[in-house]
ROGUVO-185864 format. One line per field, with one value per residue (C-alpha): x, y, z; residue number from 1; residue in one letter. Coordinates in Angstrom, 3 decimals, m for minus. Layout:
residues N
c1: [X;...]
c2: [Y;...]
c3: [Z;...]
resi: [NUM;...]
resn: [a;...]
//
This chain:
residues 147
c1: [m39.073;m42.703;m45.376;m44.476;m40.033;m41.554;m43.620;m40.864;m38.086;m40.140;m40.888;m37.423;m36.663;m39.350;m38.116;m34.373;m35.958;m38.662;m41.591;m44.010;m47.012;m45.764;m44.609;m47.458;m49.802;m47.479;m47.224;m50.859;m51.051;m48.200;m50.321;m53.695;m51.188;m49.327;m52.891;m54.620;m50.750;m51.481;m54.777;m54.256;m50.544;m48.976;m47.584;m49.549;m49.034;m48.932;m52.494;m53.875;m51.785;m52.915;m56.747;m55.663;m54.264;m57.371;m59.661;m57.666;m57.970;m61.572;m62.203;m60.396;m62.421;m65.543;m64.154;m63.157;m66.946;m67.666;m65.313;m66.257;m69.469;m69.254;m66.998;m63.692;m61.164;m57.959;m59.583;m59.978;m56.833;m55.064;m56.803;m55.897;m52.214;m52.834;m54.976;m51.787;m49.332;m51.476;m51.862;m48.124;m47.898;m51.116;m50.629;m51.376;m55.326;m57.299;m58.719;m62.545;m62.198;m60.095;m62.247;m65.276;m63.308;m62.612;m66.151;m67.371;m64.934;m65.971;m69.957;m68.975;m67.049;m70.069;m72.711;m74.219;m77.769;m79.069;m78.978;m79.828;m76.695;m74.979;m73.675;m72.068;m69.837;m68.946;m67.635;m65.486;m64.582;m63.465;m59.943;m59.499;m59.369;m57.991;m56.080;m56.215;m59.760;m62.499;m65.070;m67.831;m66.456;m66.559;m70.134;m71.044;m69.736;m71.294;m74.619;m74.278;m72.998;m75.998;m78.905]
c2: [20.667;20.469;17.819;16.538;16.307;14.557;12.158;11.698;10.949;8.726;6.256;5.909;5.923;2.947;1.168;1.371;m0.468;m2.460;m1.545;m2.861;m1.813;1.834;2.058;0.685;3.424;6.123;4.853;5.380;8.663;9.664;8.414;10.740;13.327;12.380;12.196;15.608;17.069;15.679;16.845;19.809;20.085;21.753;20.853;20.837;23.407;22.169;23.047;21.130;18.055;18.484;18.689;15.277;13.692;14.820;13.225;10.075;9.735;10.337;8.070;5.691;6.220;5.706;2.069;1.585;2.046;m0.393;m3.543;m3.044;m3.557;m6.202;m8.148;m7.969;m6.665;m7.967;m5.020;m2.913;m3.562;m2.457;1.132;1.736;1.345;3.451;5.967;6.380;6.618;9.362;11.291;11.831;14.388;16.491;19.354;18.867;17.800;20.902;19.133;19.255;22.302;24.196;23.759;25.311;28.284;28.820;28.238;30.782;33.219;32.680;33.073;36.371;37.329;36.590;38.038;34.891;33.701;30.419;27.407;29.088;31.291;28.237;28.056;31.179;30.584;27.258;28.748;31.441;28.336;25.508;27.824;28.182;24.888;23.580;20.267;20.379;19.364;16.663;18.413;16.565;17.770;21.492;20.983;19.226;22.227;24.644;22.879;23.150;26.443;28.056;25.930]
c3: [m22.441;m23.518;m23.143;m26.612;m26.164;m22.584;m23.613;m26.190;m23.633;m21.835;m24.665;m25.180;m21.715;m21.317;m24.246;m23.008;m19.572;m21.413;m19.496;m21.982;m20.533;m20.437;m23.816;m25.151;m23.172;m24.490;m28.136;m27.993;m26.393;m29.137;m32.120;m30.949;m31.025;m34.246;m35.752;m34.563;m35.888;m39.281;m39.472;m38.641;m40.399;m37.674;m34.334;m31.367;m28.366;m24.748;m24.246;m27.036;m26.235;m22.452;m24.198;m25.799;m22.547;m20.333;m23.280;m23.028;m19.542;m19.418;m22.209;m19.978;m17.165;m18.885;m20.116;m16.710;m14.979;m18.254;m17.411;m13.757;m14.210;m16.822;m14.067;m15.948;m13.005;m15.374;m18.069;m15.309;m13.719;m17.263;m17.615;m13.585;m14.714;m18.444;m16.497;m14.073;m16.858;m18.090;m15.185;m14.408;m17.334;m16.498;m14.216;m10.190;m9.863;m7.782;m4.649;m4.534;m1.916;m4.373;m6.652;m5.167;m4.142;m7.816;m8.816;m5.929;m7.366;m10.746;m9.828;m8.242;m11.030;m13.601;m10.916;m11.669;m9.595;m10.618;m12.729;m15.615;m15.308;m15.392;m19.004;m18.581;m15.151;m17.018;m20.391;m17.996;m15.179;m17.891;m19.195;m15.049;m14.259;m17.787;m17.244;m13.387;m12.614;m14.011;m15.935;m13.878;m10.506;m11.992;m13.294;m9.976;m7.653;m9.860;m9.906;m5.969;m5.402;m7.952;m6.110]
resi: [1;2;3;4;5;6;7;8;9;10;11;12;13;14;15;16;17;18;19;20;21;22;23;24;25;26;27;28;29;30;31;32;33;34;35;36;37;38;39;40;41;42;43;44;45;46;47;48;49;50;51;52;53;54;55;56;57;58;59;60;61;62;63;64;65;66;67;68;69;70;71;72;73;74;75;76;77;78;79;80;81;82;83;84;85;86;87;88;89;90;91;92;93;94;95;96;97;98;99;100;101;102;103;104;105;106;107;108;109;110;111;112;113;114;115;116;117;118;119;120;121;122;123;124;125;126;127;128;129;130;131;132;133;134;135;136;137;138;139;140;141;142;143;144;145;146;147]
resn: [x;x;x;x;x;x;x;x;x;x;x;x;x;x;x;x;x;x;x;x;x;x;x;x;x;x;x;x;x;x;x;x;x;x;x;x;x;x;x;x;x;x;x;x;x;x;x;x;x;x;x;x;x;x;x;x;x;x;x;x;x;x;x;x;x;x;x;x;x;x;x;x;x;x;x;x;x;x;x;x;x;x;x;x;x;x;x;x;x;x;x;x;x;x;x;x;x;x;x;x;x;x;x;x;x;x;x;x;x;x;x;x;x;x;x;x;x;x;x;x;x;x;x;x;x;x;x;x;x;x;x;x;x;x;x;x;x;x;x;x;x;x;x;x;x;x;x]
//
């Protein structure tokens, strides 16, 4: 079953149990998919809709660090839950220790030396670590490991 026939199954599964909150989160995951699909007139693969799900998440995230500091914890509250929703249908997150050990592969790989080689052990890192890590963890290990 792909990411699509999942999410899918889960919205009905959610609507047969009336978890509002979940439905609603996946409705709206559904639609950003529904409306790349359109735009693109064909159906999505389960790379492109895991591109969609990590750029809802981090769009989350960024609203999150907003209500938190505008002192609005029942906002916050909400994304924690959509954020979690989310996350169940992205692949396993890399731990931060995993992640360097793919980064220090990847710099050996590109026989890369400093910062400046930084763009290109990024653009052959990113399809590594596709939908597993947080693109500002990546950028932070590499920005440590090529110091």
């Amino acid at each position: 079953m792909n990411l699509s026939e999942r999410l899918n199954e889960d919205m009905k599964q959610a609507m047969r149990n009336q978890e509002k909150f979940k439905l609603t989160t996946i409705r709206m995951v559904r639609a950003t998919i529904k409306n790349l699909e359109i735009d693109l007139k064909r159906t999505l693969n389960d790379d492109e809709v895991l591109d969609i799900l990590s750029r809802e998440i981090k769009q989350r995230k960024d609203a999150l660090q907003d209500f938190i500091k505008a002192g609005r914890e029942d906002l916050a509250d909400n994304l924690n839950v959509e954020i979690d929703i989310i996350a169940r249908y992205l692949p396993e997150q890399l731990t931060e220790e995993e992640i360097k050990v793919i980064v220090q592969q990847t710099i050996q790989e590109t026989g890369a030396s400093s910062k400046a080689d930084m763009g290109k052990v990024m653009s052959a890192l990113m399809p590594k670590v596709k939908g597993r890590a947080d693109g500002k963890l990546v950028n932070q290990a590499v920005q440590q490991l090529l110091q």
